[in-house]
C-alpha positions as CSV (number, residue, x, y, z in Angstrom):
1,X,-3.1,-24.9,-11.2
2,X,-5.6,-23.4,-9.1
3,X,-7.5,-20.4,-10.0
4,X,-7.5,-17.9,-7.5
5,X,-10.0,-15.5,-8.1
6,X,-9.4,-11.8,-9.3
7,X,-11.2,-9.6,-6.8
8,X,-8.7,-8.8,-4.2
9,X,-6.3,-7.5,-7.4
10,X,-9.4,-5.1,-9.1
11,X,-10.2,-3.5,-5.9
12,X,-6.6,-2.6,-4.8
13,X,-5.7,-1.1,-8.1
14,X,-8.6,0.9,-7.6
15,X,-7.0,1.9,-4.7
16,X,-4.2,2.8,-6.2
17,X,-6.0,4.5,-9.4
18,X,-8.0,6.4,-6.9
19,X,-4.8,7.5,-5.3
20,X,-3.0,9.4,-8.3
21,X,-6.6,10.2,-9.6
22,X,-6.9,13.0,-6.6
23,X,-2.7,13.6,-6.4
24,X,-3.3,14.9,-10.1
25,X,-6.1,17.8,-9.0
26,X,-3.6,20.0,-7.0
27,X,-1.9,23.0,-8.0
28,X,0.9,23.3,-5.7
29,X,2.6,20.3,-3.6
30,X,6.4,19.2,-2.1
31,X,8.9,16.9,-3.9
32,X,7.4,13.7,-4.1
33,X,6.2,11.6,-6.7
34,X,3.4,8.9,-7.0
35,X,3.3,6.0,-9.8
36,X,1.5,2.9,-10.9
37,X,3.3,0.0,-12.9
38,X,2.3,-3.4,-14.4
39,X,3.6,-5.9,-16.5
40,X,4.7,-9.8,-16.7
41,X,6.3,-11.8,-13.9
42,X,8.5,-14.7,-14.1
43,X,9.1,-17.6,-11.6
44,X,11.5,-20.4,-12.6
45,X,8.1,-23.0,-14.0
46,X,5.4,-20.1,-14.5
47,X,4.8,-16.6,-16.5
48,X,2.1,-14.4,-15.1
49,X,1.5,-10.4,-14.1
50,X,2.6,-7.9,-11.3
51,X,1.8,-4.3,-10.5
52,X,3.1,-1.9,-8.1
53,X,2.1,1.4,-6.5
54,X,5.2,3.5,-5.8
55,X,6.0,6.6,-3.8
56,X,9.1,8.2,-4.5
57,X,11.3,10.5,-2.3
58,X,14.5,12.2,-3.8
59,X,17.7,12.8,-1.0
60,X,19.7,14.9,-3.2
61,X,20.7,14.8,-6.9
62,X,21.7,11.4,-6.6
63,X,19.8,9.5,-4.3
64,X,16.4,9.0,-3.3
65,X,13.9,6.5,-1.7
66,X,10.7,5.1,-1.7
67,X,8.1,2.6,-0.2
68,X,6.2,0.3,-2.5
69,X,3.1,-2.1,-2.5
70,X,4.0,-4.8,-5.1
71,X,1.3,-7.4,-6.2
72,X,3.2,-10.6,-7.4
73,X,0.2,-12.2,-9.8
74,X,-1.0,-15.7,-10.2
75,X,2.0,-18.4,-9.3
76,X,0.3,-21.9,-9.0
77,X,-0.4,-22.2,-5.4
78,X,0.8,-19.1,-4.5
79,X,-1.0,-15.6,-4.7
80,X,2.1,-13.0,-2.8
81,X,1.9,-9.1,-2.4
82,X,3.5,-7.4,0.0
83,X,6.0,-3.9,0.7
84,X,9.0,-2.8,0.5
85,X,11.2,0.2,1.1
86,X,13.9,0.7,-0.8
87,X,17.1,3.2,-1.1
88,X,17.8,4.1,-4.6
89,X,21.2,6.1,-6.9
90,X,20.2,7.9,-9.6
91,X,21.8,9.3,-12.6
92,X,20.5,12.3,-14.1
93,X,20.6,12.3,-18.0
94,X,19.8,14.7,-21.0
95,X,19.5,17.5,-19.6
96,X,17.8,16.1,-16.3
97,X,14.7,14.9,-18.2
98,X,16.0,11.1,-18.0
99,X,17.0,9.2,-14.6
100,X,18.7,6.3,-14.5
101,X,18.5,4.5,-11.3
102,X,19.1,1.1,-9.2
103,X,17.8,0.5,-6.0
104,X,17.5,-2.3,-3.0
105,X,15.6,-2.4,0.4
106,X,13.7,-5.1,2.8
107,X,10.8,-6.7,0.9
108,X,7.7,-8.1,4.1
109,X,5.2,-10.5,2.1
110,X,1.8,-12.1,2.6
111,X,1.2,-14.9,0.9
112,X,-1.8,-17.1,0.3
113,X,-0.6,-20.4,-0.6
114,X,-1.9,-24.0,-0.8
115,X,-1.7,-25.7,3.2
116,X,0.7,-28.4,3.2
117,X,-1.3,-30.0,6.2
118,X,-5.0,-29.8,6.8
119,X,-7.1,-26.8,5.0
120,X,-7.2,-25.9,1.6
121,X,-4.8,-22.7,1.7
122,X,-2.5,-20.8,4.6
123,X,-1.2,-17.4,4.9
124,X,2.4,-17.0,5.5
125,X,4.2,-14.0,6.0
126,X,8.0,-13.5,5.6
127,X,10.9,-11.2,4.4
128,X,12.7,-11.4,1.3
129,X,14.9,-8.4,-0.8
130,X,13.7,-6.8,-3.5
131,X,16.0,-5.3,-6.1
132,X,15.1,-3.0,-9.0
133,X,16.5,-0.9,-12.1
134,X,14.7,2.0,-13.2
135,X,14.7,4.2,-16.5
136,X,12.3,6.9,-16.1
137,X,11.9,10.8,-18.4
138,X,10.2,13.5,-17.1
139,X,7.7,15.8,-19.3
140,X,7.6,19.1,-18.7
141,X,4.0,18.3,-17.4
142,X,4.5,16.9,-14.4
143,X,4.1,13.1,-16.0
144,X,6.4,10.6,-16.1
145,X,6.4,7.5,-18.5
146,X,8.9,4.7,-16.6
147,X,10.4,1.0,-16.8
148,X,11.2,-0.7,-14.0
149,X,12.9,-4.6,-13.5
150,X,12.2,-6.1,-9.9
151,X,14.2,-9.0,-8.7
152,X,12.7,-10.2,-5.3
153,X,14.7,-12.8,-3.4
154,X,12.0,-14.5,-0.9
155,X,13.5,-16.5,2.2
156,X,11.0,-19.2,2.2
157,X,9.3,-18.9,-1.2
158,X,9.4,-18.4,-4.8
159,X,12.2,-15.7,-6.5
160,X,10.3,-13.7,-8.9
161,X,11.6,-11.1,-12.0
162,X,9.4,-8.3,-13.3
163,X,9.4,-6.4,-16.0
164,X,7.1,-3.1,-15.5
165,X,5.8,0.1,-17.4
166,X,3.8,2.9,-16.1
167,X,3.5,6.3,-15.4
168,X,3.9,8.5,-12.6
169,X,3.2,12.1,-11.5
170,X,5.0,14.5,-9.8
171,X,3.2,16.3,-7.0
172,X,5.1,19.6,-7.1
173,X,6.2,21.3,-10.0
174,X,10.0,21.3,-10.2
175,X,12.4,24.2,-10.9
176,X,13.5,22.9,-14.2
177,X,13.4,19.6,-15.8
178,X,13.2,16.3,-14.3
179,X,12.8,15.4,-11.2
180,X,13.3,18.0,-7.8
181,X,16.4,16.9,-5.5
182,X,14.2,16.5,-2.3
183,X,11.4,18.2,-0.6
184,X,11.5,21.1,1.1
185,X,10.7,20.3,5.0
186,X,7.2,22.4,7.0
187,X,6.9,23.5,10.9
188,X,3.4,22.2,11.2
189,X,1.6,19.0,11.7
190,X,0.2,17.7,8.3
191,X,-3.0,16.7,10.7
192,X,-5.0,17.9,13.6
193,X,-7.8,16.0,15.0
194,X,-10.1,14.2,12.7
195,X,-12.9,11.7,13.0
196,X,-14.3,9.7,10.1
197,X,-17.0,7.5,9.5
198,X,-15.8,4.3,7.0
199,X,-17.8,2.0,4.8
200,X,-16.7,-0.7,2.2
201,X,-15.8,-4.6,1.9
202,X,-13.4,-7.1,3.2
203,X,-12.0,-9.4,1.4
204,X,-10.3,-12.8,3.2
205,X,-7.1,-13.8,1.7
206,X,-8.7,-17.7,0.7
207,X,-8.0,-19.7,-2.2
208,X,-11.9,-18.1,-2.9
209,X,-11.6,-14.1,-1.9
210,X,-14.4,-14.4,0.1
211,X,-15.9,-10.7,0.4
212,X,-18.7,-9.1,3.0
213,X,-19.2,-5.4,4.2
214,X,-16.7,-3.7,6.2
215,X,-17.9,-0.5,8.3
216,X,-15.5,1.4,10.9
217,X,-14.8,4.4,12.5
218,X,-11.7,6.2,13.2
219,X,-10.5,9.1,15.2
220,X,-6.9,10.5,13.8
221,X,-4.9,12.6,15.6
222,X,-1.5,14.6,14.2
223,X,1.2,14.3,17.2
224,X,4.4,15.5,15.0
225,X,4.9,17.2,11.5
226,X,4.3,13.7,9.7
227,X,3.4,11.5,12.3
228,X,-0.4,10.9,13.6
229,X,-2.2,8.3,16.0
230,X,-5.4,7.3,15.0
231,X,-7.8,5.1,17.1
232,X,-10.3,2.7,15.3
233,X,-13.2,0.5,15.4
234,X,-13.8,-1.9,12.4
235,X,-16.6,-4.1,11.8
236,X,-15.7,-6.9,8.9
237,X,-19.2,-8.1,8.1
238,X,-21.2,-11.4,8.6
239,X,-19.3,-14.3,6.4
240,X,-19.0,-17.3,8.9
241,X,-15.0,-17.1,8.2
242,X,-14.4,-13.4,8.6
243,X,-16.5,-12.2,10.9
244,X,-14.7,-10.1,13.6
245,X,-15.2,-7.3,15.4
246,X,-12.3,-5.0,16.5
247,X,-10.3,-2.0,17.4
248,X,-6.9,-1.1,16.6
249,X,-4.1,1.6,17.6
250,X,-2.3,3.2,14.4
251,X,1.1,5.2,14.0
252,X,1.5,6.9,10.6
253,X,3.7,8.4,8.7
254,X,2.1,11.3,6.7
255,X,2.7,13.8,4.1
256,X,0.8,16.7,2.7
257,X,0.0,18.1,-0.7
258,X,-1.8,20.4,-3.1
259,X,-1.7,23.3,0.0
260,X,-2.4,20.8,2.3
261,X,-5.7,19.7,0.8
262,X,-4.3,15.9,-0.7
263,X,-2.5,13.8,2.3
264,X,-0.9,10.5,2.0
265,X,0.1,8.2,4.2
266,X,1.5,4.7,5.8
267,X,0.3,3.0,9.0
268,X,0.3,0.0,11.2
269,X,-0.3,-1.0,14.6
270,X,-2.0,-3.4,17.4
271,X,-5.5,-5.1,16.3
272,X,-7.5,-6.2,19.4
273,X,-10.6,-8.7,18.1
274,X,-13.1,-8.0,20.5
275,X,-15.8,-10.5,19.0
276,X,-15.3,-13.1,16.2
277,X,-16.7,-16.1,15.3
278,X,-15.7,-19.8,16.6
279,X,-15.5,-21.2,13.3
280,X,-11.2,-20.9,13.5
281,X,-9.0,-23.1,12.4
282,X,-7.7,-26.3,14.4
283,X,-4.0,-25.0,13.2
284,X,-4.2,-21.4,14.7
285,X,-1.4,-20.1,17.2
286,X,-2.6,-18.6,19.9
287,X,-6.8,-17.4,20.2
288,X,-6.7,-15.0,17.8
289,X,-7.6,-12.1,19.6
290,X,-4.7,-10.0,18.6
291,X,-3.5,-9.0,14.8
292,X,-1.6,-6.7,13.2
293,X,-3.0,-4.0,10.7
294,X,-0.8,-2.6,8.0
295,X,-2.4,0.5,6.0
296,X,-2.5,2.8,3.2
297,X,-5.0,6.1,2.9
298,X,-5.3,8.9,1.0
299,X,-7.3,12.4,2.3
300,X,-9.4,15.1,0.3
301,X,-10.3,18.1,1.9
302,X,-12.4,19.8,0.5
303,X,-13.2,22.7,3.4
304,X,-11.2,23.4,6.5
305,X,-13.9,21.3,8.2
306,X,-14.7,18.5,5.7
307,X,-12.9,15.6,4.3
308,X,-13.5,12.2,1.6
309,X,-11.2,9.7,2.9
310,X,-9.7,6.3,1.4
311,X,-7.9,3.5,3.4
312,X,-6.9,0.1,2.6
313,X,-5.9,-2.0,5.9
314,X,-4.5,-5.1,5.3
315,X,-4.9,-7.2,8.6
316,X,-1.9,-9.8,9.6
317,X,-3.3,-12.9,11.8
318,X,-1.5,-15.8,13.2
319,X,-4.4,-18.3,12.3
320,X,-5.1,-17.8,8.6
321,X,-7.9,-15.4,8.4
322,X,-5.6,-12.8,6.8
323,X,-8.0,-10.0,5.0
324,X,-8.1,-7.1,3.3
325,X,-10.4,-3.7,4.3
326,X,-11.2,-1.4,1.7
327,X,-13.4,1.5,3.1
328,X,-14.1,4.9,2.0
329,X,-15.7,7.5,4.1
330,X,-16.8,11.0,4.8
331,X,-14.9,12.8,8.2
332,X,-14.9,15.8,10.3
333,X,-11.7,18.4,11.2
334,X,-12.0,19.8,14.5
């Protein structure tokens, strides 16, 4: 078996830690709810670990949705995460304080896996479904303690079964107990014009998690309630297999919390590499220059003017040099 290392796993559950850390600071919010799960993974030859980081969106009593980040573990030549969004019915139980609930949606992965030809490792990308049962109760405190079981059916790689436990919080306080049925809707953008200065690491999806600073900038615009634009530079540092320098156009779908103070949000987009290093692959498809970038951040604002800001990108190539770009930063609201 070979050992992949762990950084790439300890810095996005930080992510995610960080994420609920500031959704848990609030006093007021909408209908949503935020959650982060581990526990062991199965394959047909090999035990190991996953963890998720949820969002959660209820459509009336009985249904709901949500988009997910799911980190498959350790397989032996495999190392798979990826996200899916998923349609769920519920079943509301005991007065409302326990939820019963199946659900099933589209499942895109990345996957570093040993090459079959030529290198030591490739990144493939491909869909699969992902299908999960959920028993979750609600406190009267806004927590909730959860179980989840995730089937994923990959086209093109290993099925996997999970068993999970975490918690979750609910970012507005409901009316009674147990969840809210959905979230009320607002006439304004969640964002106006913002500009933010980034710093942090990138990490290249190898067999050996290469990592090397990562610095960026990024204007972000709000063009509809929970849609924004944002425009970005990124710099991914000096390690002769990552470096590359870049911009990339962003849509996102945002939401807003805690009187507007907390946002979260899901983007992707173009990535145009402007320079990189030669040192590329003999395998690659096409030049390289363009990428996609897939993205998660999280906002603080702390005045009308100032904001801490958190994103993970996860950029997409065509020639192995997937990566990830962890980068927090301070920005301006104008």
């Amino acid at each position: 078996m070979t050992h992949i290392p762990k950084q790439r796993q300890r810095k996005t559950a930080a992510f995610a830690i960080a994420c609920i850390s500031l959704a848990v600071r609030g006093k007021s919010a909408q209908a949503q709810e935020f959650s982060v799960l581990a526990g062991p993974l199965q394959t047909s030859s090999q035990n190991t670990y996953s963890w998720e980081a949820d969002y959660r969106e209820g459509l009336g009593p009985y249904a709901a949705w949500s988009f997910s980040w799911v980190n498959e573990g350790h397989v032996p030549n495999h190392h798979r995460d990826g996200q899916s969004v998923q349609l769920w019915g519920r079943m509301p139980l005991m007065d409302n304080r326990l939820e019963l609930s199946a659900g099933a949606g589209p499942y895109r992965y990345f996957d570093t896996s040993a090459a079959e030809a030529g290198g030591n490792y490739s990144n493939t990308h491909g869909w699969g479904v992902m299908f999960t049962l959920r028993a979750a109760y609600y406190f009267d405190n806004r927590w909730i303690a959860q179980m989840k079981l995730n089937r994923v059916q990959a086209f093109g790689g290993p099925d996997t079964t999970a068993l999970l436990f975490g918690i979750g919080y609910q970012l507005d306080a409901p009316n009674g107990h147990g969840p809210r049925d959905s979230a009320p809707s607002r006439t304004t953008n969640v964002t106006g014009n913002e500009v933010t200065l980034m710093l942090g690491t990138t990490v290249l999806n190898s067999l050996d998690s290469e990592t090397n600073l990562a610095a960026g900038v990024e204007y972000r615009r709000g063009l509809w309630r929970y849609v924004d634009f944002t425009a970005s530079y990124l710099h991914e540092g000096g390690h002769v297999q990552s470096r590359r320098d870049g911009v990339a156009a962003q849509l996102w779908a945002t939401r807003a919390f805690f009187d507007d103070r907390l946002t979260l949000g899901v983007g992707a987009g173009p990535y145009l590499s402007i320079t990189q290093n030669d040192d590329l692959p003999q395998n690659r498809t096409g030049d390289g220059r363009f990428s996609g970038l897939v993205s998660l951040s999280a906002s603080y604002r702390f005045t009308n003017r100032w904001l801490a800001r958190l994103t993970w990108n996860r950029m997409v190539t065509r020639y192995d040099r997937d990566a990830d770009i962890i980068e927090a930063g301070v920005g301006m609201r104008f």
